[in-house]
C-alpha positions in Angstrom: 39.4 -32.3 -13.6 36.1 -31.6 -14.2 35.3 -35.0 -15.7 36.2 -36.5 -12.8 33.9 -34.0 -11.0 30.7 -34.8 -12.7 31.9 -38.9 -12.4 32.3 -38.9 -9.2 28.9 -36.2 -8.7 27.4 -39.4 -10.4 28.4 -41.8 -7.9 27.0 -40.0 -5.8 23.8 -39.9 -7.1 23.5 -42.8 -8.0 24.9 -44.2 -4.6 21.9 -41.7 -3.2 19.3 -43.3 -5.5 19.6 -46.7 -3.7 18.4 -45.4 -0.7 21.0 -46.7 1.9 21.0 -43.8 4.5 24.1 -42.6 6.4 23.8 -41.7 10.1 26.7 -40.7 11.9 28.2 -41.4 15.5 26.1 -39.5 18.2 22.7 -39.2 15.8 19.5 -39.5 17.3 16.3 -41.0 15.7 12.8 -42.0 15.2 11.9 -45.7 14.1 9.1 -48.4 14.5 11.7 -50.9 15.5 14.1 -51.2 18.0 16.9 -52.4 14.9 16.8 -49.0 13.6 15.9 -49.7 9.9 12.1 -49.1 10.0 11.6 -45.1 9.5 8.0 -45.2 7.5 5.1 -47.8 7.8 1.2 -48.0 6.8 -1.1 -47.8 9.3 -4.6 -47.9 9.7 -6.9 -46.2 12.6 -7.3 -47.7 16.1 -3.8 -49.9 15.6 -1.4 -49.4 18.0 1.8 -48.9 16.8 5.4 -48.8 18.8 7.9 -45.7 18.3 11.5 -45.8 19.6 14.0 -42.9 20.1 17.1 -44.3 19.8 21.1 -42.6 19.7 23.0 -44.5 16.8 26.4 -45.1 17.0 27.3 -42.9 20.3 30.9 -41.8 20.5 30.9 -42.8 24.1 29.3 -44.4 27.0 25.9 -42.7 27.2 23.6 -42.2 30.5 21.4 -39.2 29.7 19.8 -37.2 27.2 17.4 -34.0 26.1 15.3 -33.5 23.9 11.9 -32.9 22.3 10.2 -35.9 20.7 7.1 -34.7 19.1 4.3 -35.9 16.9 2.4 -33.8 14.3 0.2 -34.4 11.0 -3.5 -34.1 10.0 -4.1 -37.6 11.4 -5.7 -37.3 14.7 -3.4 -39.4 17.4 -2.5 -39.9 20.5 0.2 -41.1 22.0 -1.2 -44.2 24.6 2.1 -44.7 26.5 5.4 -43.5 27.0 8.3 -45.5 28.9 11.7 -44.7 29.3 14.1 -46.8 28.7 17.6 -47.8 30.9 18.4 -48.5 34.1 16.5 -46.5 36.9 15.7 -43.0 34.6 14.6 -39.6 36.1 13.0 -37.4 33.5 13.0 -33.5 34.7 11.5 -32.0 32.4 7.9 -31.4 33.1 6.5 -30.9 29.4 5.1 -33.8 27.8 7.2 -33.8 24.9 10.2 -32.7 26.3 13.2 -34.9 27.6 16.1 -34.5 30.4 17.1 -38.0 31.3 19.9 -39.8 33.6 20.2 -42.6 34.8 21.7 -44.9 37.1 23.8 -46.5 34.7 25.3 -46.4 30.4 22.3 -47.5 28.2 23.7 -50.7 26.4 24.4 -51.1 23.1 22.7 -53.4 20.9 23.3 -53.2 17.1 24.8 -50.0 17.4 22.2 -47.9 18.9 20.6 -47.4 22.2 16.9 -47.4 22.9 16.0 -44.2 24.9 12.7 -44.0 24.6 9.6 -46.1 23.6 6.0 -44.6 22.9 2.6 -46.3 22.0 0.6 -44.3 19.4 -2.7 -44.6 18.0 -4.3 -43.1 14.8 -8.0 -42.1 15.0 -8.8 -40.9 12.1 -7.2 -41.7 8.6 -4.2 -39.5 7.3 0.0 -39.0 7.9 2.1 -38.6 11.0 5.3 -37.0 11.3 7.7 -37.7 14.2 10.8 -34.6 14.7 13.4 -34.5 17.3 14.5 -31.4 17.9 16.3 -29.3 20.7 15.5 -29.8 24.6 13.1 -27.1 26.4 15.5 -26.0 27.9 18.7 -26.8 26.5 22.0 -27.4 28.3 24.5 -26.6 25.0 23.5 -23.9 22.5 23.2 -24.6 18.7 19.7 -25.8 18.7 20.6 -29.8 18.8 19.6 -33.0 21.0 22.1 -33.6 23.5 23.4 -36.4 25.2 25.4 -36.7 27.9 28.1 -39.6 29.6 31.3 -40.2 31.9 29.9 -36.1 33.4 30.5 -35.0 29.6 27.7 -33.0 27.0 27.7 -33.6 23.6 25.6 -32.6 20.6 23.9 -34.8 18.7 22.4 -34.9 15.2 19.4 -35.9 14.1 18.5 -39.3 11.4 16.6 -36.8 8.9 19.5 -34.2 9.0 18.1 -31.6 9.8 15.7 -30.9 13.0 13.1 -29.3 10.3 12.8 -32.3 8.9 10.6 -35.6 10.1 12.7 -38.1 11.6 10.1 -40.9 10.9 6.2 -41.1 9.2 3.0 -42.7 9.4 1.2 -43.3 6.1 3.5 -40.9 4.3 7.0 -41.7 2.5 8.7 -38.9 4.1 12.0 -38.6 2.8 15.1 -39.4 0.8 18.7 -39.6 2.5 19.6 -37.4 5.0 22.3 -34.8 3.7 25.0 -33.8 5.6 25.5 -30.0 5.5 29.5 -30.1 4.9 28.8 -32.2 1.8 26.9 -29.5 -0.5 29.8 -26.9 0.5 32.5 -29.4 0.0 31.6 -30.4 -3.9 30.5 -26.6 -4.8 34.6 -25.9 -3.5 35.1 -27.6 -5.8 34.3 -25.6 -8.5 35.7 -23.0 -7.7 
């Protein structure tokens, strides 16, 4: 029994190693494309560079969400602009960084995710840039999560770097491996027991 343990512990390693993340239904994130594959580029000062907050995968028709979408790293930057995506959105939460959005109508889904929110940023000095989503200011369901909302319904979301302490996306930095899902590490140490 434990052979196959450590085989199948090696799998998943291995599987880990190729770097092919996981993000499940309902999972928002932070990429430089609106395809959701680009989490880390190389940038120089005074380029402009796009930033998308998208929900992969929703579980169901989506027309709202909240949360925080923040920038922070020794690079000095600014963000230039920041739209919000779908059809006719109301933001109500007066913080700059903070998001409570409906709208009119479900955000459409293209390639599996829906584009929330786009931002313009610009570096003006040299160094990294970390990107985090995190809870609302104020958040409508406890347990410290984005949430989205559809069809008069909350739910939680997670976030692409699994883990709201963890950046979501980077500038000039590689910023992460896979995203872990917090079940896993308790399932496999069962186990063993």
């Amino acid at each position: 029994m434990k052979t196959l343990v450590v085989v199948l512990l090696a799998c998943l390693v291995a599987t880990s190693a190729l770097g092919y993340p996981y993000y499940g239904n309902d999972t928002i994130g932070v990429f430089f494309d609106t395809s959701s594959g680009l989490e880390q580029i190389a940038i120089g000062p005074y380029v402009p560079f796009n930033v998308y907050l998208v929900l992969l995968y929703p579980n169901a028709p989506t027309n709202g969400f909240e949360c925080t979408f923040t920038a922070w790293g020794p690079a000095p930057a600014f963000a230039l602009s920041t739209t919000l995506m779908g059809n006719g959105p109301i933001d109500v939460d007066a913080s700059v960084d903070g998001f409570m959005v409906g709208c009119a109508s479900d955000y459409p889904v293209v390639n599996g995710g829906c584009v929330l929110a786009h931002r313009q940023y610009m570096l003006t000095g040299v160094g990294f840039l970390y990107f985090y989503v995190n809870k609302a200011t104020i958040p409508s369901l406890p347990g410290g999560l984005p949430v989205v909302t559809g069809n008069g319904v909350l739910r939680r979301c997670g976030v692409s770097s699994g883990d709201v302490t963890f950046p979501c996306a980077c500038v000039n930095y590689e910023c992460r491996g896979l995203p872990v899902e917090p079940a896993t590490f308790g399932a496999v140490k069962s186990l063993f027991r």
